[in-house]
Each structure stands twice: as C-alpha cells, then as structure tokens.
C-alpha positions as CSV (number, residue, x, y, z in Angstrom):
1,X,-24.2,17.0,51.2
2,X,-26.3,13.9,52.0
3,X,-24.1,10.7,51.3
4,X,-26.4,9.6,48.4
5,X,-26.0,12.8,46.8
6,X,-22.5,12.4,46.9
7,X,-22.5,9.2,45.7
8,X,-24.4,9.9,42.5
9,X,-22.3,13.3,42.0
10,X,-18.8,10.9,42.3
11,X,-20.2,7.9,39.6
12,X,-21.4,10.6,37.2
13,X,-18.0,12.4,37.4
14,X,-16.5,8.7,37.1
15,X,-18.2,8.2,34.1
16,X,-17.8,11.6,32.5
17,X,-13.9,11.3,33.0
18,X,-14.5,7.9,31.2
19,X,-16.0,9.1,28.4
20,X,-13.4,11.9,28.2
21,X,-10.4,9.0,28.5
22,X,-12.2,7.0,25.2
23,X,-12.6,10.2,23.8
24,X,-8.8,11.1,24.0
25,X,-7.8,7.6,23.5
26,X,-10.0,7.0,20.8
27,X,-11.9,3.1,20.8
28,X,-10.3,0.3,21.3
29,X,-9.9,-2.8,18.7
30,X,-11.9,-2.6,15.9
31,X,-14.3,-4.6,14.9
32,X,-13.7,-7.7,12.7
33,X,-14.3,-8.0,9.1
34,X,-13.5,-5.7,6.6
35,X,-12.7,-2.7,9.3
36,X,-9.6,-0.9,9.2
37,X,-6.5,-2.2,11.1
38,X,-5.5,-0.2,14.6
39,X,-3.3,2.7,13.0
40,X,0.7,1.6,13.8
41,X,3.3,4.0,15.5
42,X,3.8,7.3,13.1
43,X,6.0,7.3,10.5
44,X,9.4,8.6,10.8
45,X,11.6,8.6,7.7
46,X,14.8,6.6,8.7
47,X,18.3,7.9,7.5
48,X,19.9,5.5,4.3
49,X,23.6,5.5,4.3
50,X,23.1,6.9,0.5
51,X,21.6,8.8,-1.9
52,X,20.1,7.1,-5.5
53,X,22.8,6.6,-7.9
54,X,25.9,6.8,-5.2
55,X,25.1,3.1,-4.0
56,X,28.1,0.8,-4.6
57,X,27.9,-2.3,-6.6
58,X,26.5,-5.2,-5.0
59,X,29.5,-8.0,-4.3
60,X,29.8,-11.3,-5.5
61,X,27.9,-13.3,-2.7
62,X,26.0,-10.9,-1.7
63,X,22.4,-10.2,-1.4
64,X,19.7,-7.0,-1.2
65,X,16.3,-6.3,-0.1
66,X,13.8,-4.5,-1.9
67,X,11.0,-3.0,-0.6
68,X,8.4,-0.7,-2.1
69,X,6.6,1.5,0.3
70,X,3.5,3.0,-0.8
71,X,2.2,5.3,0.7
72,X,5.8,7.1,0.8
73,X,6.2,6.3,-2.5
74,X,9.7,5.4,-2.6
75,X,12.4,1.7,-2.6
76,X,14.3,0.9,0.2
77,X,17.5,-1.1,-0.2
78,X,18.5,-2.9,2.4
79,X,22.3,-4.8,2.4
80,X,21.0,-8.4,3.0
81,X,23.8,-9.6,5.4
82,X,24.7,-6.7,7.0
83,X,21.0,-5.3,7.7
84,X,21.9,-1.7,6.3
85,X,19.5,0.9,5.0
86,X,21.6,1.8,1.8
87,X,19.3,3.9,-0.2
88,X,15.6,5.5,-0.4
89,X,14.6,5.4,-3.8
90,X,11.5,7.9,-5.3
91,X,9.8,5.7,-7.9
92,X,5.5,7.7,-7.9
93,X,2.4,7.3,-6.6
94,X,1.6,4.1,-4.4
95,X,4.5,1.5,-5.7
96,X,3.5,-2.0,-4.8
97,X,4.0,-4.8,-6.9
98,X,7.6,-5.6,-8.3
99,X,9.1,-8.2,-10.2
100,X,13.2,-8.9,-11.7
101,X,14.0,-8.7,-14.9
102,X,15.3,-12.3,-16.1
103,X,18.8,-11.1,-16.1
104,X,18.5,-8.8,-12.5
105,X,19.5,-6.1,-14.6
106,X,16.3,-4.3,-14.4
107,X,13.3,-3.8,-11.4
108,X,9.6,-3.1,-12.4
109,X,7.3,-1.9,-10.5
110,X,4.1,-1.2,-10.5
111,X,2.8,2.4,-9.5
112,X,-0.7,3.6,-9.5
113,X,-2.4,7.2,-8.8
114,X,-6.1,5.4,-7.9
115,X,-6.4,6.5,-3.7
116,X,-5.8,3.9,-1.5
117,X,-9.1,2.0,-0.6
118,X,-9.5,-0.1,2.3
119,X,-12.3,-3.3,1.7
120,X,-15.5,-1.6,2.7
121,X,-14.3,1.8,2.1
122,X,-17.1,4.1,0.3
123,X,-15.8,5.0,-3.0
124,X,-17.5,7.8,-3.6
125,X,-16.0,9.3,-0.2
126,X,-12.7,8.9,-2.0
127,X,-10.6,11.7,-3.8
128,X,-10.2,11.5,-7.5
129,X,-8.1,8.7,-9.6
130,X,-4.6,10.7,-10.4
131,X,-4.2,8.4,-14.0
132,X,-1.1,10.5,-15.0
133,X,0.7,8.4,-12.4
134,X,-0.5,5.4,-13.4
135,X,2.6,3.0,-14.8
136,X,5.2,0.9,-14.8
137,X,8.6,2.1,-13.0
138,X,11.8,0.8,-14.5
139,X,14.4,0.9,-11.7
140,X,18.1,0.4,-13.1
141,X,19.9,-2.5,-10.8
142,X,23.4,-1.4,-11.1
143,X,22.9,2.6,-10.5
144,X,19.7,2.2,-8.3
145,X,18.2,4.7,-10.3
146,X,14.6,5.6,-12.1
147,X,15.5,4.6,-15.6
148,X,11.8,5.4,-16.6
149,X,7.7,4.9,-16.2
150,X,5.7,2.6,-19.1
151,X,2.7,4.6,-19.0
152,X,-0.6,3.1,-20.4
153,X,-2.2,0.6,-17.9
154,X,-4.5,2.3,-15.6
155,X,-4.3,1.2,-12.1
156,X,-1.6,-1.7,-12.1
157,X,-0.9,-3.4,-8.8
158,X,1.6,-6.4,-9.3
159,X,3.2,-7.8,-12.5
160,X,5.3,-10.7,-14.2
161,X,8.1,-10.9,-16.6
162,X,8.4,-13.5,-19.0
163,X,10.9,-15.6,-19.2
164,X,13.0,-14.3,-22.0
165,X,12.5,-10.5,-20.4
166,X,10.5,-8.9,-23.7
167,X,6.9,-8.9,-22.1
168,X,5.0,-7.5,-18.9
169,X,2.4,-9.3,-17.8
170,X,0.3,-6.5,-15.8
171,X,-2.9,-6.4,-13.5
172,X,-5.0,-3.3,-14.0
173,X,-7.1,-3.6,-11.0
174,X,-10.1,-0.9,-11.8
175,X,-10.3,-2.1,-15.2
176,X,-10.3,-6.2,-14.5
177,X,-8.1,-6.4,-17.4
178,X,-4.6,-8.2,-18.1
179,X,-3.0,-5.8,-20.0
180,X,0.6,-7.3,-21.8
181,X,2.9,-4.9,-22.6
182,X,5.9,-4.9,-24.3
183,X,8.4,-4.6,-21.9
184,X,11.3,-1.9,-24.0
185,X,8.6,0.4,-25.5
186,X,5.7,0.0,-23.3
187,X,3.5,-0.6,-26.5
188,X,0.5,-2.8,-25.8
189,X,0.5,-6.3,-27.0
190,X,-3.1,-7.6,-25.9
191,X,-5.5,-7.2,-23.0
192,X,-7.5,-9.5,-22.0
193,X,-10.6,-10.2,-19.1
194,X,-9.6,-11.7,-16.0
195,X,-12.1,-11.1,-13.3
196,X,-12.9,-8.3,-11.0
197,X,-10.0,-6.6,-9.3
198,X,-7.1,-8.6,-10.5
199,X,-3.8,-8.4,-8.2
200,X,-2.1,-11.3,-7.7
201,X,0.5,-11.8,-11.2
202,X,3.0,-15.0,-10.8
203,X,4.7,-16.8,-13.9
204,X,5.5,-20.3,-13.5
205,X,9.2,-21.4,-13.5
206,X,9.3,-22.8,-17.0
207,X,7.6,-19.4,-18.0
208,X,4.9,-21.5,-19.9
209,X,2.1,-19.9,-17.7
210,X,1.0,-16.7,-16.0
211,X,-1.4,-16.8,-12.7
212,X,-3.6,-14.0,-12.5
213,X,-5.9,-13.7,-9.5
214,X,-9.1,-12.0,-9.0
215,X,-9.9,-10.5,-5.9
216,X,-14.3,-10.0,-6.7
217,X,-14.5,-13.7,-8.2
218,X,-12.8,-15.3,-6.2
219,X,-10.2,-17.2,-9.1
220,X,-7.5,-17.7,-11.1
221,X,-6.8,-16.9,-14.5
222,X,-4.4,-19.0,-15.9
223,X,-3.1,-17.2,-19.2
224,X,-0.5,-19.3,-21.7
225,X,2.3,-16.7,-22.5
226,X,3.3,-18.4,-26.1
227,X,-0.3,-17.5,-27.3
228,X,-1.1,-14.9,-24.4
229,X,-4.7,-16.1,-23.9
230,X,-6.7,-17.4,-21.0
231,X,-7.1,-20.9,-20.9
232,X,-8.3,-21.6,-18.1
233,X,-9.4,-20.5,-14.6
234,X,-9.5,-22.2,-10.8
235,X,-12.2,-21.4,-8.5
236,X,-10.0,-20.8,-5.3
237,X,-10.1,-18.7,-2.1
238,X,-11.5,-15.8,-0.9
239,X,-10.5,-12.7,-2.3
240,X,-7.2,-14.2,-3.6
241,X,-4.3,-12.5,-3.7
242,X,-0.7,-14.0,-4.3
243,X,0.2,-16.9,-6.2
244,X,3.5,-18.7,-5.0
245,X,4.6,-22.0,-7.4
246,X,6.9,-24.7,-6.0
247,X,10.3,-24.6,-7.6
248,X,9.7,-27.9,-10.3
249,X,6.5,-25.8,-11.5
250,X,4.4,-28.7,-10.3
251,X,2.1,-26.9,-8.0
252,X,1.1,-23.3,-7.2
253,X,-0.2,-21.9,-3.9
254,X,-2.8,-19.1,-3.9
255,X,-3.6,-17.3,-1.1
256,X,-6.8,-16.5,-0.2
257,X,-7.1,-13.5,2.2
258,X,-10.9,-12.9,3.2
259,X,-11.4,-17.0,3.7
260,X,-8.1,-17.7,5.7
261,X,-7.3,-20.5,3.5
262,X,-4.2,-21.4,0.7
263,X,-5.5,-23.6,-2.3
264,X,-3.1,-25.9,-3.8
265,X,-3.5,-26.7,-7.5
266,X,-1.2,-28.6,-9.6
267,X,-0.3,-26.5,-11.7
268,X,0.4,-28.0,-14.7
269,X,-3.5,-29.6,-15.2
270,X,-4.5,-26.1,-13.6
271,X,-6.6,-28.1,-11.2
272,X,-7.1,-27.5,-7.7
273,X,-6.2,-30.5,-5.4
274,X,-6.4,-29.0,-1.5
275,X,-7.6,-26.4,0.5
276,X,-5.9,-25.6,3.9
277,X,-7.3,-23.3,6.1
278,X,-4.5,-21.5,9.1
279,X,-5.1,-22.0,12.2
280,X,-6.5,-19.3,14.4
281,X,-8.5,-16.5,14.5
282,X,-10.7,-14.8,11.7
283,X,-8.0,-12.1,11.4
284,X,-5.4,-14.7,9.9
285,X,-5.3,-13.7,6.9
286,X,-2.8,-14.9,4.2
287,X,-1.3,-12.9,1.8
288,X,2.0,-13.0,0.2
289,X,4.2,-16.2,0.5
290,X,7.7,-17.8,-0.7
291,X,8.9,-21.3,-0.5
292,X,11.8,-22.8,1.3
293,X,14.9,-23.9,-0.8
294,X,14.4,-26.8,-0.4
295,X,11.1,-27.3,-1.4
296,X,9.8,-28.4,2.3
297,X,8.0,-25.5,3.5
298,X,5.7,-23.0,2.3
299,X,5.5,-19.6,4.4
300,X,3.0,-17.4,4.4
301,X,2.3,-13.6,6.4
302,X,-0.8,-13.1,7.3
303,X,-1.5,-9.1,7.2
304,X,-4.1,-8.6,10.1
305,X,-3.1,-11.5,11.8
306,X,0.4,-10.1,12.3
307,X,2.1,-13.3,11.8
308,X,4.4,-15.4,9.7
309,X,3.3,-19.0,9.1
310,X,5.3,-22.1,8.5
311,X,3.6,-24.9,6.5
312,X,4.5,-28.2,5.5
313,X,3.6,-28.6,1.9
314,X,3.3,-32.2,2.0
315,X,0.8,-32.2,5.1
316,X,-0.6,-28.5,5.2
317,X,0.2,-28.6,8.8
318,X,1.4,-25.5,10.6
319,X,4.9,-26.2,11.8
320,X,5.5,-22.8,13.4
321,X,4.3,-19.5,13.8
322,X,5.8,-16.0,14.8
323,X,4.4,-12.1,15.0
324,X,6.6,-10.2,13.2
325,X,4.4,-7.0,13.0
326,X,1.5,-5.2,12.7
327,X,0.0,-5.7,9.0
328,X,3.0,-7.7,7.0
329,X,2.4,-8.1,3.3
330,X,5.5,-8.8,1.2
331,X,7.4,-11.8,2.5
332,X,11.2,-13.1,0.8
333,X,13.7,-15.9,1.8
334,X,17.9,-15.2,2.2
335,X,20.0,-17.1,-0.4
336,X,21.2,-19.3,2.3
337,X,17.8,-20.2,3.3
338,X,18.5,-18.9,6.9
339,X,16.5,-15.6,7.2
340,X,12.9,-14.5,6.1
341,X,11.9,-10.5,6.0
342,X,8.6,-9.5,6.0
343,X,7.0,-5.8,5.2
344,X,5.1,-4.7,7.8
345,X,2.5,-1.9,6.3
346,X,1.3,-0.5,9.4
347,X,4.6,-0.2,11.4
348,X,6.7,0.8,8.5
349,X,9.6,-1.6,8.9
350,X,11.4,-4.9,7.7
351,X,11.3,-7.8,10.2
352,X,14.2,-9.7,10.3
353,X,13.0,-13.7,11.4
354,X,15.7,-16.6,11.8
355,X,14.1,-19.5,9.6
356,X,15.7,-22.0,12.2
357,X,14.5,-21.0,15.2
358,X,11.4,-18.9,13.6
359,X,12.2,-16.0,16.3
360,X,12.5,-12.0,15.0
361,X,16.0,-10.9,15.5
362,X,15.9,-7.6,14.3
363,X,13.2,-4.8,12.8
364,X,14.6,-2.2,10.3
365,X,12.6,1.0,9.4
366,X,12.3,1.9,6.1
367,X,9.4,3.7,4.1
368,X,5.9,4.4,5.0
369,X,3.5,1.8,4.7
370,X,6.1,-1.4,3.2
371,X,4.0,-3.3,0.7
372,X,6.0,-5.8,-1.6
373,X,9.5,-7.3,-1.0
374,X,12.2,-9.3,-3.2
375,X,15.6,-10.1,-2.9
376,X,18.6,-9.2,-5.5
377,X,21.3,-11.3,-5.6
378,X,24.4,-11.2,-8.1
C-alpha cells in the first residue's frame, strides 16, 4: 500500500476508535447552566445496624443525623458521635424537606408523588403527578417509626412548625400556595399566594414569622403566624431556596441558587441590607445553610459546586472552603460545634467535615439521592 494510503486508512481508524471511546464513555462535562449534573457512582443500599422500631433510645448527650433520601424514599439515622448507620426508615414518594416538632418528639417531612424535574427539564416529557402520595410524613422520635401521612397539600417540598407545635407551615410547589395545616388532624387552616414554586419554609426563632421563598419570582414571602397572612415580601436572589436566621432572630440569610449570591435582610424590618456573591465559578451554587454556635459564621453547600463554604457574617468574606461531594444539599452543625455533615445527592452519602480544620474525615453511605439533613438531640 502506498504510504499515503496508509496514512489516511491509520487516521480514519484513529478517529473511528475515537468516536467509539465517546460513544462508550459517553460526553464529558456537561455544559453549564441549567444542564444536568455528571451522574455519581451507582447506588448501593448500605447495611443499617437495625430495622425501624428496634432502634434504642437515644442517650442523654447524645446526638442523631437525619437524612431524607429521595429518590429511595426512605430516613437514614445516623449515631452522631459514633458515625453509625442505625436505621433506614420508608417514609413515600420523594421525602425532602423536614422539620422537628418543638418538643423533638415528632419529625415531619414532606413527601410528594410530582416526578422529579431537573431546571430545564421538558415537562411534558415527564410521567404523570402520583397526588395519592402527596403529604406530610409524621415520623415518631422515640420508636423511629411512620406514625402517619397528613394528606391534602399537593406537591409539598419543605415545611415549618410553629412555635407552640399546633400548625404546619407547608410549601406546595406546583400550586405556588402556602398551605397551613393543622398539625394533629391535618385539617387546613388557610392558604395563601406566595409566588411561583415556593420551597424554601424557615420560622424565625421567636416564631413570630415564617420565610417562604419562591423559586420563579425570585422572593420572599414573609407570612406573620399570629394572623397567618403575608405581610410582606423581599426581592432577593436567584431562584432562592433556603432561608437560615441568626440565632437572636435579627437577620435571615437566603440563598440564592441560580445567581450564586446569599441576601442578608434584617429580619425583623423584613428588609434586605447585603448581597454577597461566593467566590468562584458559575457552578457555585448555594443552597442549604446553618449558622455556627456561636453566631460567627454562616456555612453554606453549594450543590453543583461540590463545596462547603465558610462565611464571616460580619464581613461576607469567605474564610474557608472544602469539596465534600458531588451535588450536597442539606447541611447541619454537631451540638459541640465541632463537625458539619452535608447530603450529597449525587454520591448518595453523608460527609463528615471537621469545622476546625474544614477537612472531610469521613463519608457514610446512606439512601439514594440524600436531600435534607437535621440533627436530633435529647
């Protein structure tokens, strides 16, 4: 064969074998914006140490770690200071947001049968709403057991409790409602507008006020629980998701995902005083947050960015920064103050960071797809 000839045949078979390799390997990163994350390793169901309802009591002193996975449907318990996977819990259909009952007796959580959508996602691609799973689960603290589901609000995705433990404060994302139910029947007490796809549900510590945020607008609807209307709303973020308040009740943090930014607002004129935006690229994306103990330091995960972010809440300055995992959502602070765990959705595990050092010590599987995150304590 002449040398040209083989030449040509040896790139074309270079770049069929190419094609075959992307083809096998499928494309690398995707692109930016509202794309879908790189897929995580596949899920493997980890082995709890017991089943629901054999779990014993927590201890004086101690602590848990509660995680809803959604798309396995189930709560993970983790022993706070040993690092143990006590218990997989089966609560429905896609449990995300959760939320104590004032005395720690109780866990809500919301479920919801609408499919899971990705930002961008073509609706009408998407299977059917399954609204007989639509609720509220009602977890039993002391057994770890399903008590019961609050049927009625269609398509909730986080929640508060008041302060005195007789209301649920509920966003109904399809519907762009508030609905307030009463928290022993499930009997609705009011509904109200809030915006378009409301998520984000976060009573203040003196229980005087309820921030609702809505992803489409872009605000906050601040609802007053002794009347349980709207009176006002904040013009935040992008696509806002979690509210976080400092412990006096003097400000609240919003997150705002799409933007990359956290607006500060006092929170008792319901006014928005700052806007920081975090530090690198467009994939940083805030979402849930918890403040330190002592008041110095907000911390934030960023779900495409990977990250947890430590910020000075009296400077907005970044003080540290560590990946703890691909897509982390939920984020929760030790009693102590010493660790931080984050849920990390797409690699279906708990990241254990030290809050001194802000290193990841340890990574602890749980359900598929880890969404929110709260810690019990006795």
């Amino acid at each position: 064969m002449h040398q040209g000839h083989r030449s040509a045949g040896i790139r074309c078979t270079a770049i069929l074998l190419s094609m075959l390799l992307l083809a096998a390997c499928g494309r690398s990163s995707p692109p930016e914006g509202n794309a879908a994350p790189a897929a995580g390793p596949a899920y493997s169901p980890p082995m709890p140490l017991y089943q629901p309802g054999e779990v014993p009591p927590l201890e004086a002193g101690g602590y848990r770690v509660l995680v809803t996975n959604e798309r396995s449907g189930e709560l993970a318990v983790i022993d706070g200071p040993s690092r143990q996977l006590l218990v997989m819990l089966p609560l429905g259909k896609r449990p995300r947001g959760l939320k104590f009952s004032p005395d720690h007796k109780l866990l809500y959580v919301a479920l919801s049968g609408s499919p899971i959508a990705p930002p961008g996602v073509d609706e009408d691609t998407l299977p059917p709403a399954d609204k007989g799973a639509d609720g509220i689960g009602v977890v039993d603290l002391e057994t770890l057991t399903l008590k019961t589901v609050l049927r009625g609000v269609s398509d909730p995705e986080q929640l508060a409790v008041s302060s005195d433990g007789t209301k649920l404060y509920i966003a109904s994302e399809d519907t762009g409602q508030a609905v307030i139910l009463d928290a022993a029947t499930g009997r609705e007490i009011a509904s109200l507008p809030v915006g378009g796809e409301p998520e984000g549900v976060t009573l203040s510590p003196d229980g005087r006020w309820v921030y609702m945020s809505s992803e489409e607008d872009h605000q906050i609807a601040v609802i007053d629980t002794s009347t349980d209307k709207v009176v006002a709303t904040l013009d935040v973020g992008e696509r806002p998701r979690f509210t976080e308040f400092s412990d006096d009740g003097a400000f609240a943090f919003i997150s705002g995902e799409n933007s990359g930014t956290i607006t500060v607002a006092d929170a008792r004129a319901h006014k928005v005083l700052h806007t920081w935006k975090l530090e690198g690229d467009s994939m940083v994306r805030p979402v849930g947050m918890t403040v330190s103990h002592d008041g110095k330091l907000l911390y934030t995960v960023t779900g495409r960015g990977k990250t947890l972010v430590a910020i000075d809440v009296e400077t907005g300055a970044q003080k540290a920064s560590v990946e703890v995992g691909p897509r982390p959502w939920g984020v929760a602070i030790s009693p102590d103050g010493g660790t931080l765990f984050t849920a990390n959705g797409s690699s279906h595990d708990v990241s254990v960071v030290d809050a001194a050092t802000m290193q990841v010590t340890q990574r602890i599987p749980v359900g598929e797809s880890p969404w929110g995150l709260v810690i019990l304590t006795r």
